[in-house]
C-alpha positions in Angstrom: -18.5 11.5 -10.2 -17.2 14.0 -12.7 -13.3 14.5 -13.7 -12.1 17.6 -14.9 -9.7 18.6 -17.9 -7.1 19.5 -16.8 -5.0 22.4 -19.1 -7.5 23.2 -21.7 -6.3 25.3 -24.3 -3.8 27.1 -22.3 -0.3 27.5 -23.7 2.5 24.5 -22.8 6.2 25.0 -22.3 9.2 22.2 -22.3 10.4 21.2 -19.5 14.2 22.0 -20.3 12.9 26.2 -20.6 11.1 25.8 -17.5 13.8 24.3 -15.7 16.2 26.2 -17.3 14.6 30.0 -16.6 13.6 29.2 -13.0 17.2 27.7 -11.8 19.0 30.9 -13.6 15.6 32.9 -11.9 16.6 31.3 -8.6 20.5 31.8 -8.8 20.0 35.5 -9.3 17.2 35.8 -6.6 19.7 34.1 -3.8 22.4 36.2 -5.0 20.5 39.5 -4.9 19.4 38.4 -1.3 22.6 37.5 0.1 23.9 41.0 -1.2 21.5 42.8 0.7 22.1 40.9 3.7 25.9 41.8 3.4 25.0 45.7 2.6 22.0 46.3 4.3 21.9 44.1 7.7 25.2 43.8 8.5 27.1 41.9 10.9 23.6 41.1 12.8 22.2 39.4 9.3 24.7 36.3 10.4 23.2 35.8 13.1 19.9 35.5 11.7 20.9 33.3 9.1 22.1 31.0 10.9 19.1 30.9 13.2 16.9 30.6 10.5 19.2 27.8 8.5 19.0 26.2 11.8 15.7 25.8 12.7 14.8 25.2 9.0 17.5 22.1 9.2 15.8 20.8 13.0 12.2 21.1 10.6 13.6 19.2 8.2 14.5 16.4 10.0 11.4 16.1 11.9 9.7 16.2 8.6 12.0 13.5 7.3 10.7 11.5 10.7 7.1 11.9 10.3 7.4 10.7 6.5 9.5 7.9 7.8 6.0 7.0 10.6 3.4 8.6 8.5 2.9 6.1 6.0 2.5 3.5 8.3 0.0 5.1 9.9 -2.0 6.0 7.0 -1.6 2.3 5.6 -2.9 0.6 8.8 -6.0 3.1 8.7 -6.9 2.3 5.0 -6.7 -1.7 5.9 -8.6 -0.9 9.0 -11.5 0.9 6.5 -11.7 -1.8 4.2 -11.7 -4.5 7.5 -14.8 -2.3 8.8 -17.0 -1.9 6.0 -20.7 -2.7 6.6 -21.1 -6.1 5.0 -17.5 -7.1 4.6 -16.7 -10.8 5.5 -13.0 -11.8 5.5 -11.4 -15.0 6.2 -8.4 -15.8 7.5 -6.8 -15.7 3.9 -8.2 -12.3 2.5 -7.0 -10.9 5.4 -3.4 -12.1 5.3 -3.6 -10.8 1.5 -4.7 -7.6 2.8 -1.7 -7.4 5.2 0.4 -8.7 3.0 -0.7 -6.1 0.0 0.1 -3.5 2.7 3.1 -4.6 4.2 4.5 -4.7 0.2 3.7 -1.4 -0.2 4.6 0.5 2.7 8.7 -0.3 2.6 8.9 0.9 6.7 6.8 -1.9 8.6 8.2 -5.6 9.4 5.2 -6.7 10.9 1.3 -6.8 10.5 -0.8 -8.0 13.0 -4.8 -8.2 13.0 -6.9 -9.5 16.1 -10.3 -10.1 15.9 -12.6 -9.5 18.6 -12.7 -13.7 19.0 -8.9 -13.7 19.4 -8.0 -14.9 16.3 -4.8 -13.2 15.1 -3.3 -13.3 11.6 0.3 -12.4 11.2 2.4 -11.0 8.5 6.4 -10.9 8.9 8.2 -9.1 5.8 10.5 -12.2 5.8 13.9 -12.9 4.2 12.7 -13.8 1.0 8.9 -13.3 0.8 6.1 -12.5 3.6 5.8 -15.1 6.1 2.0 -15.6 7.4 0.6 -16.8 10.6 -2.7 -17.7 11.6 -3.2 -18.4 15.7 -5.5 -18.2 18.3 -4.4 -15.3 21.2 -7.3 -16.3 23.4 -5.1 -17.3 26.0 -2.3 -14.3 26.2 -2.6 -12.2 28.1 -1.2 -9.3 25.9 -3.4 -9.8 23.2 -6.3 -9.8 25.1 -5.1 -6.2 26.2 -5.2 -5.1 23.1 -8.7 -5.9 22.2 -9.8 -4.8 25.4 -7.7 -1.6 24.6 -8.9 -1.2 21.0 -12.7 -1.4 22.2 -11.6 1.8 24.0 -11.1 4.3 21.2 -11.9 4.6 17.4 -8.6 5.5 15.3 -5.1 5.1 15.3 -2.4 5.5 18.4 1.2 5.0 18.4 2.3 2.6 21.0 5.3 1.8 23.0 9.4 1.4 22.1 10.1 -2.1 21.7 13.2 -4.1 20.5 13.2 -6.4 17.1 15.9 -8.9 17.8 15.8 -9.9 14.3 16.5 -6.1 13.6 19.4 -5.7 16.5 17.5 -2.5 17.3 14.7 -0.6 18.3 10.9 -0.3 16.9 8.1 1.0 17.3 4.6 -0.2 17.1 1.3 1.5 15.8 -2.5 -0.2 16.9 -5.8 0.6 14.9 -8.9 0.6 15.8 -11.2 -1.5 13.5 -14.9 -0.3 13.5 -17.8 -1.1 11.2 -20.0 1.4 12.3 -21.0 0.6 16.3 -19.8 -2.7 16.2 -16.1 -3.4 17.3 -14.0 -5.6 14.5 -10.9 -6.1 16.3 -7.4 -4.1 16.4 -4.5 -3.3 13.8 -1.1 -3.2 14.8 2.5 -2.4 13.0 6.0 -2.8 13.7 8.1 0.0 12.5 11.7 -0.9 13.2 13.9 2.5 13.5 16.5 1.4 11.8 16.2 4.6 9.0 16.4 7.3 12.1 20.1 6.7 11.2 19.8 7.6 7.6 18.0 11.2 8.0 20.6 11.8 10.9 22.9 11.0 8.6 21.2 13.3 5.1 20.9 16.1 8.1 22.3 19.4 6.9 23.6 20.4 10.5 26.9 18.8 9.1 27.2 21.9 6.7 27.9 23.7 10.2 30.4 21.5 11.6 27.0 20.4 13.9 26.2 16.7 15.6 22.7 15.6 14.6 20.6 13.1 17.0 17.3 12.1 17.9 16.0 11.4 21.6 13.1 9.6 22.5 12.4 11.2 25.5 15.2 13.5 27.6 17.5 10.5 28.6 17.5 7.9 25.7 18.8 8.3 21.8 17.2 7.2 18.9 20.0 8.2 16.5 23.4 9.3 16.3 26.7 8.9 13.8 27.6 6.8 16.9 24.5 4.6 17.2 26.1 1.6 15.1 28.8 0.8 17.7 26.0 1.2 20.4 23.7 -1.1 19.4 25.7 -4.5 20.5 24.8 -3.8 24.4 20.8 -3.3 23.2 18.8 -6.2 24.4 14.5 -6.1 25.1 15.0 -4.3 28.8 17.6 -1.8 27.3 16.3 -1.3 23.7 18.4 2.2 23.4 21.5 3.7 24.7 21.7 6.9 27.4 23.1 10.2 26.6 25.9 9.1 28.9 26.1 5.0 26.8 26.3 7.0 23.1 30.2 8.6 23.6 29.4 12.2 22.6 30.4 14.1 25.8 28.6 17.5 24.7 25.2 15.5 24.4 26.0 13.8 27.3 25.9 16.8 29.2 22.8 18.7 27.0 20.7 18.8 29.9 23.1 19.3 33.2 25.2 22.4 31.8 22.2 24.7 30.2 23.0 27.9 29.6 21.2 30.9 28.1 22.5 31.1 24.2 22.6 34.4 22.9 23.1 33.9 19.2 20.0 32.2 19.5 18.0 34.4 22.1 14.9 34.2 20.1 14.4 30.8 19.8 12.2 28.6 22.5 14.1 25.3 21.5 17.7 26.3 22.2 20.5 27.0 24.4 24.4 26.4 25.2 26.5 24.3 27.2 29.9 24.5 27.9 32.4 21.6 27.8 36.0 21.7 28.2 36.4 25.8 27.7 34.0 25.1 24.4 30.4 26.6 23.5 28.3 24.6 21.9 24.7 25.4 21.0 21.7 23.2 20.8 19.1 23.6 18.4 16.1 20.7 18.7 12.7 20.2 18.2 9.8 18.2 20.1 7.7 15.4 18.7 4.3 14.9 20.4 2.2 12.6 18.1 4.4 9.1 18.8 3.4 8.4 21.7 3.1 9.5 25.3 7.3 10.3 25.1 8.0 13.0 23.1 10.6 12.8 20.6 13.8 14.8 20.4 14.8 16.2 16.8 17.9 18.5 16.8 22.0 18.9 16.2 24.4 20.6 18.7 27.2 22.7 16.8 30.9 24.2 18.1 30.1 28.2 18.7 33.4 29.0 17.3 32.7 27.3 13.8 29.8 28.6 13.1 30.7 32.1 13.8 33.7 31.6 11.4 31.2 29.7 8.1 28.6 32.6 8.7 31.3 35.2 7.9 32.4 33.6 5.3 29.1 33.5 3.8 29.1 37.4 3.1 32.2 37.0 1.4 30.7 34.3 -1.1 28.0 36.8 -1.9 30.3 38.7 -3.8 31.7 35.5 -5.2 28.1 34.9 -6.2 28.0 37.4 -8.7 30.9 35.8 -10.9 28.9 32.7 -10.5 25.6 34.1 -12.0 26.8 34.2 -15.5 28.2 30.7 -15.8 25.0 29.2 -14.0 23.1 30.7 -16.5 25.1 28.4 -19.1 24.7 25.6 -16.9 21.4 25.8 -16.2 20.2 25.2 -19.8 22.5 22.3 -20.1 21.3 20.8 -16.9 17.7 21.1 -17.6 18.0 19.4 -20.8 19.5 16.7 -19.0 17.1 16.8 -16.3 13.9 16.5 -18.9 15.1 13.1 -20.1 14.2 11.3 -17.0 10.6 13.4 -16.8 10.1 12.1 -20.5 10.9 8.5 -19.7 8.2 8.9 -16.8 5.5 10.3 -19.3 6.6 7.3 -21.8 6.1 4.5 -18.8 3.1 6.5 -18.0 1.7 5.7 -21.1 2.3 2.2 -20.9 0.6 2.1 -17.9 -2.7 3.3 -20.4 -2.4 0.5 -21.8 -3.7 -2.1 -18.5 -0.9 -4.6 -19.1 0.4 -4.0 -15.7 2.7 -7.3 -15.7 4.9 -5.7 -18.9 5.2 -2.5 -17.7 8.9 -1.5 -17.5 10.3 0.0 -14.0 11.8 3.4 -13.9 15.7 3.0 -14.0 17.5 4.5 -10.6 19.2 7.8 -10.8 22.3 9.7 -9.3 19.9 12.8 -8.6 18.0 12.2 -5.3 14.7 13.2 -6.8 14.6 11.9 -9.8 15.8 8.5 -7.9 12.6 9.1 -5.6 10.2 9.9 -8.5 11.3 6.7 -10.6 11.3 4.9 -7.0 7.3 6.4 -6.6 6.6 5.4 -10.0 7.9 1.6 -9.5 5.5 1.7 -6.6 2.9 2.4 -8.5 3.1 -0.4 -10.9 3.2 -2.2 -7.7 0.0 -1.3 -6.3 -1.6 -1.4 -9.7 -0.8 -4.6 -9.6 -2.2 -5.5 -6.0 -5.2 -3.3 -8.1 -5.9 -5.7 -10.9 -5.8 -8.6 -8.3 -8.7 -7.3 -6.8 -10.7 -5.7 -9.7 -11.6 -7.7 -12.8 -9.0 -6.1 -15.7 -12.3 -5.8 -18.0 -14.1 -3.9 -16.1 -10.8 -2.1 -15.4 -10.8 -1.4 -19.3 -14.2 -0.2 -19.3 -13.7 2.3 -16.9 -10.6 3.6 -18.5 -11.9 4.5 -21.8 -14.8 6.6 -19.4 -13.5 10.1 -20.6 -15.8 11.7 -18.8 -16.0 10.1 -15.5 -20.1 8.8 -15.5 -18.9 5.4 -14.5 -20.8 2.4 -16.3 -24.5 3.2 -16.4 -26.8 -0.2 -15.5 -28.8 -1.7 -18.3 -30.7 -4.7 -18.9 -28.0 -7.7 -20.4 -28.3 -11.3 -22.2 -25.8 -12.7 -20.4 -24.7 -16.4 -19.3 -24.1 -17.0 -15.4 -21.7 -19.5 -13.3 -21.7 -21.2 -10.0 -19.6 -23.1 -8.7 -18.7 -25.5 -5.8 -16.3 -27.6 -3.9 -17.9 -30.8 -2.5 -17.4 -31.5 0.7 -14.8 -28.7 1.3 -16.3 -28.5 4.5 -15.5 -31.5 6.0 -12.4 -32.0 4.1 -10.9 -28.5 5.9 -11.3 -29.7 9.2 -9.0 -32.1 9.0 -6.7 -29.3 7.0 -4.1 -26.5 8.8 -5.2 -23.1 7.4 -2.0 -23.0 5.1 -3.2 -26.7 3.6 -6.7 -25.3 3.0 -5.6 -21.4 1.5 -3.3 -23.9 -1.0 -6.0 -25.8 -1.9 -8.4 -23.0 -2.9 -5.5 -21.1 -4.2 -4.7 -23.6 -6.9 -8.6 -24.4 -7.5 -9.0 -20.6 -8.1 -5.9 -20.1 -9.9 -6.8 -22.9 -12.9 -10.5 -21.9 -13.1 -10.4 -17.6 -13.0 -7.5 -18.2 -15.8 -10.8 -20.4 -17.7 -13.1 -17.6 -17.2 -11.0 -15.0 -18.6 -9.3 -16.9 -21.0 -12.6 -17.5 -22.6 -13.7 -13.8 -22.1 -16.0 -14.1 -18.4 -16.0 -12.0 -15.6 -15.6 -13.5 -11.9 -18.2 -11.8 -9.7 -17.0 -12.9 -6.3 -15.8 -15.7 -4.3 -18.1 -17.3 -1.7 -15.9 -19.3 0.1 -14.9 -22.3 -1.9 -17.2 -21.4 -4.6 -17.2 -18.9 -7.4 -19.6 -16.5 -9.7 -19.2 -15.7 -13.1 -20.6 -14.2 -16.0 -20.2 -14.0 -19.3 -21.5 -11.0 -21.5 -21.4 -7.7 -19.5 -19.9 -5.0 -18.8 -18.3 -5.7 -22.9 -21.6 -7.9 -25.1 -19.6 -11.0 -25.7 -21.4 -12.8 -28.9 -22.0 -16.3 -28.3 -21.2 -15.8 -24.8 -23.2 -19.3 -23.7 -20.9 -21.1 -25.4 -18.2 -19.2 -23.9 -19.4 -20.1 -20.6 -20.1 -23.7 -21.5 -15.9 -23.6 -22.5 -14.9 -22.6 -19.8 -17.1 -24.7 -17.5 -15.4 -27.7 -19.4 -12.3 -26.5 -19.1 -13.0 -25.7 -15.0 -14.2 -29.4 -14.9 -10.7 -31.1 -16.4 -8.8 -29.4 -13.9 -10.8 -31.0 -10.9 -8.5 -33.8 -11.0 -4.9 -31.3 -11.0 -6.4 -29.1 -8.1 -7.2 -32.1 -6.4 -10.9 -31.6 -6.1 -14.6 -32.3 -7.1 -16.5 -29.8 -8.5 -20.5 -28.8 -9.1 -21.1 -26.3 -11.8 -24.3 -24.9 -12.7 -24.8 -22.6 -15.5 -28.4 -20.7 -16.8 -29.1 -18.1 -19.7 -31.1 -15.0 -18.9 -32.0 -11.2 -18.5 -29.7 -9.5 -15.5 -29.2 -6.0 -14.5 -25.8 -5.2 -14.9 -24.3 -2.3 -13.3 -22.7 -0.4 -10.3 -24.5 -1.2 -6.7 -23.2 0.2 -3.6 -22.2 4.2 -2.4 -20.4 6.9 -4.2 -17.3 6.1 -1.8 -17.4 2.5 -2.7 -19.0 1.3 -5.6 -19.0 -2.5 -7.0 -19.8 -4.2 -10.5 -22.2 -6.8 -10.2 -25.7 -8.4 -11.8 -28.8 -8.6 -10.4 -31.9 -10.3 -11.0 -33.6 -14.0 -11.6 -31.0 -15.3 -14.1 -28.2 -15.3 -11.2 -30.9 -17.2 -8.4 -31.6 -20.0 -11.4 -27.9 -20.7 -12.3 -27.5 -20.6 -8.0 -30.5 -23.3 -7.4 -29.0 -25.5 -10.8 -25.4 -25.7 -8.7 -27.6 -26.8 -5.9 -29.1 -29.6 -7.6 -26.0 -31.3 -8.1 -25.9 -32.6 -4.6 -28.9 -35.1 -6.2 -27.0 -35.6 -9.3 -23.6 -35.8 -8.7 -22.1 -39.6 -8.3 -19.7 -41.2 -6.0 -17.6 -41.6 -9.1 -18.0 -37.9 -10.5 -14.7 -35.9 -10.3 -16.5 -33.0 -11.5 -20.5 -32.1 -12.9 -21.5 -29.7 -14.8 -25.3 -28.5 -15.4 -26.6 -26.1 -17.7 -30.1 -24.8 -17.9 -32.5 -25.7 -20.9 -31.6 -21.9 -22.1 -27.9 -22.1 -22.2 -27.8 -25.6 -23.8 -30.0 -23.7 -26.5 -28.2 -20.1 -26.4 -24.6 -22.1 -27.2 -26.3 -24.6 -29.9 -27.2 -27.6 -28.7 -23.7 -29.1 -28.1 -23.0 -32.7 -28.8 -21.4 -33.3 -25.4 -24.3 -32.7 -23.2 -27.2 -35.0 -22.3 -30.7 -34.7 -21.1 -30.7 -35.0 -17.2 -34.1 -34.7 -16.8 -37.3 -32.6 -15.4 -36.8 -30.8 -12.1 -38.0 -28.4 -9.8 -35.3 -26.1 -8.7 -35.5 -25.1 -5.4 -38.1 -22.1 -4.5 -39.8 -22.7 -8.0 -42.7 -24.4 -8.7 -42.3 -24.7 -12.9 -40.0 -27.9 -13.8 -37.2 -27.0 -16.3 -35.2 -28.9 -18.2 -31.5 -29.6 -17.2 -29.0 -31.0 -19.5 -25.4 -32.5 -18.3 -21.9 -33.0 -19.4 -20.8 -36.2 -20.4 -18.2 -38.0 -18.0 -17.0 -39.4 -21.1 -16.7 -36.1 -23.0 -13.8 -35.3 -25.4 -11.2 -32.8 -24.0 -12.7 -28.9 -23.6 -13.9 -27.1 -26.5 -13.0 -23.5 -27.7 -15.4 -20.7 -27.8 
């Protein structure tokens, strides 16, 4: 994987004179067009303005839609890659954090639901105050086994039927994901998108510029949004989700389809025509939406003949108004840009903090009156976000490493010294049965919380989670002097919490060569060490099912090598000779003390 500079030695200008020489560049380009429209084309350039203005605005709003839906869709495909990669096993618990990681980022979904191919759902609600989960077996409705059975019969993503959120008062729409890893069926994806923001890009809609009425149809008969959609939505229910042309109280739409006509201003355009209501022309401009779902989408504006006729005379006169205007937007141009380049300079200032990895300090981008700065600052805030959902998931010291990697080689593998953990809850087994899924995610939650905030306090790395247990290292990808002792720390400090998480714990630790580095693809790579060092710490946790006591809230083990490596310390104890499992050498193992003083510092 290889990054490349970007810039070189290529000159750099301020953003203010960039700003600045393009606006006053701009200004005099419109200006120069609009006069030639008034000299050269004439009385048919209105006309053609308009037409264009109008279909451009239509466009607009239909891109406005799709970047409303989009998002959603791409969201629900990335989860659904990460659910179907070869060798990925995830509980109940991961994949609520999955949803939930997803449903935080993506601000137009209220729901995430996955079902496995067994029927068992997990459900994600955006809730009032923070995401709501639910974990339930769909075995037995009938809908849900539809949707498996329909998710076996295509790979991807498809956009499902209108429902109605009562919660919302209004209409959504539901997307459903394949999940695949490789030939073998995972189960299905689906979001709710509730419609609410139709209204809002109705409402941003520049057909108002022309006197014009903006709406959106979901198929010929039914409106998604209108200006008069808010008094409508009282006599929506589930069997009636959205009003009729005839419910929403705009007579022209009402009568869009029964009173076509031809529309000559607009001959050249597929996706128009005119109706006449009440000795009025109106003309409809409108677009059709394929790709959500099997009925198309209506995205348009219907506008009064007469006014338009009327603004697009007027524009010619404002051409010549426009070249009075020129010379004071030149003035204002440099005095806006400079105003403009403070907010880019905050960004590059936040951005920078960002360098730095300490993603809980990093300040937010203030809001601003100018739409896109508000949206950049709004992008940037979601970044932190994710970042943050991005250190959850990947250690923050191998996160360091890889950000001082200038030139993009990733962490080459070498041979390390390092010390390795294992840990375990006894009898987590049995104990869960008798535990609702929330109880047990609490449980682990807590135990996991106290002892990742050990490892890294004292400078380890956690490996992975296997189910109730945990691997850790201490002395890659960073040497860590003295890194048995760090290990031994933090395997005291792991065992004084057993009591406050409400658990017993086995902990086995060993000292030895590993190969540390990156295993998997170059699409998905993952930090880890290999070799006999990590099998011997695994086969010392075992042996605490022999040594550990009825009374023993927690034991810890280390190997003849790490007692050693950290200096012989005064709280451990000779256990014995044993045979580890699959090894025919005896080692020695040496053992906490119950009685042993409170944990010790690196």
């Amino acid at each position: 994987m290889e990054l490349q500079i970007l810039g070189g030695n290529r000159r750099r200008y301020g953003i203010a004179l960039v700003l600045a020489s393009t606006m006053v560049g701009l200004v005099g380009l419109a200006v120069a067009l609009v006069l030639a429209i008034q000299f050269f084309v004439a009385g048919s350039a209105a006309t053609s303005l308009f037409r264009a203005n109008g279909n451009q605005l239509v466009e607009r709003m239909a891109d406005r839609v799709r970047a409303e839906l989009d998002p959603a869709a791409a969201q629900l495909a990335f989860v659904a890659e990460l659910l179907g990669q070869p060798g990925a096993v995830y509980d109940d618990g991961r994949i609520a954090d999955l949803l939930t990681g997803a449903l935080s980022g993506t601000d137009s979904i209220e729901r995430l639901i996955f079902i496995s191919a067994s029927y068992r759902a997990v459900v994600v609600d955006r809730g009032e105050a923070a995401p709501e989960r639910r974990f339930v077996d769909v075995g037995g409705d009938r809908a849900a086994v539809a949707g498996v059975a329909e998710g076996k019969s295509f790979k991807g993503g498809r956009w499902g039927e209108l429902l109605f959120v009562p919660r919302q008062a209004g209409p959504a729409v539901n997307r459903r994901q394949s999940v695949w890893a490789g030939d073998r069926f995972v189960g299905v994806l689906a979001a709710i998108i509730p419609l609410g923001n139709m209204a809002a890009i109705v409402a941003r809609s520049a057909a108002a510029e022309y006197s014009g009425t903006p709406f959106i149809l979901y198929g010929r008969d039914a409106v998604l949004a209108h200006a008069r959609m808010p008094q409508a939505l009282a006599s929506l229910s589930p069997a009636h989700p959205l009003p009729s042309l005839a419910e929403i109280g705009d007579p022209v739409l009402a009568g869009m389809w029964t009173q076509r006509n031809d529309a000559p201003l607009l001959r050249d355009s597929e996706n128009s025509h005119m109706i006449e209501y009440r000795d009025e022309r109106y003309l409809f401009l409108y677009r059709q939406l394929t790709e959500f779902g099997d009925v198309p989408w209506t995205v348009g504006a219907h506008f009064p003949a007469r006014d338009i006729a009327g603004n697009l005379r007027s524009l010619a006169l404002a051409a010549f108004a426009g070249l009075g205007v020129l010379g004071l937007a030149v003035v204002a141009a440099f005095l806006l840009a400079r105003r403009l380049a403070l907010p880019t300079q905050r960004s590059a200032a936040a951005a920078a903090q960002l360098a730095e990895l300490d993603f809980d300090r990093a300040q937010a981008l203030p809001a601003s009156r100018i739409r896109e700065l508000d949206e950049q600052a709004a992008a940037f805030n979601r970044l932190i976000a994710a970042l943050r959902w991005f250190e959850a998931y990947v250690p923050r010291k191998l996160v360091r490493v890889l950000a001082r990697d200038r030139d993009g080689t990733g962490i080459a593998s070498q041979t390390r010294e390092v010390t390795v953990m294992f840990s375990d809850i006894v009898g987590f087994t049995t104990r869960s049965q008798n535990m609702t899924p929330t109880e047990t995610a609490t449980l682990l939650n807590n135990h996991f919380a106290l002892a990742i905030a050990a490892i890294e306090a004292s400078g380890g790395t956690v490996d992975k989670f296997m189910g109730d247990g945990i691997m850790a290292f201490w002395g890659a990808p960073e040497p860590l002097p003295n890194h048995a002792k760090a290990a031994l720390a933090a395997a005291r400090a792991i065992a004084a919490s057993a009591d406050q998480a409400d658990v017993r714990l086995r902990l086995g630790l060993h000292t030895g060569l590993v190969v540390a580095g990156n295993v998997g693809s170059a699409r998905r790579l993952n930090y880890t060490i290999l070799g006999d060092a990590v099998n011997a710490a695994h086969r010392i946790e075992e042996l605490g099912h022999t040594l550990m006591q009825d009374g023993d809230a927690a034991l810890v083990l280390a190997s003849e090598a790490t007692y050693a490596a950290a200096g012989a310390p005064a709280d451990f104890d000779l256990a014995g000779e044993f045979t580890l499992r699959g090894r025919a050498e005896r080692v020695s193992i040496y053992r906490l003390r119950a009685d042993a003083d409170a944990p010790q510092g690196p």
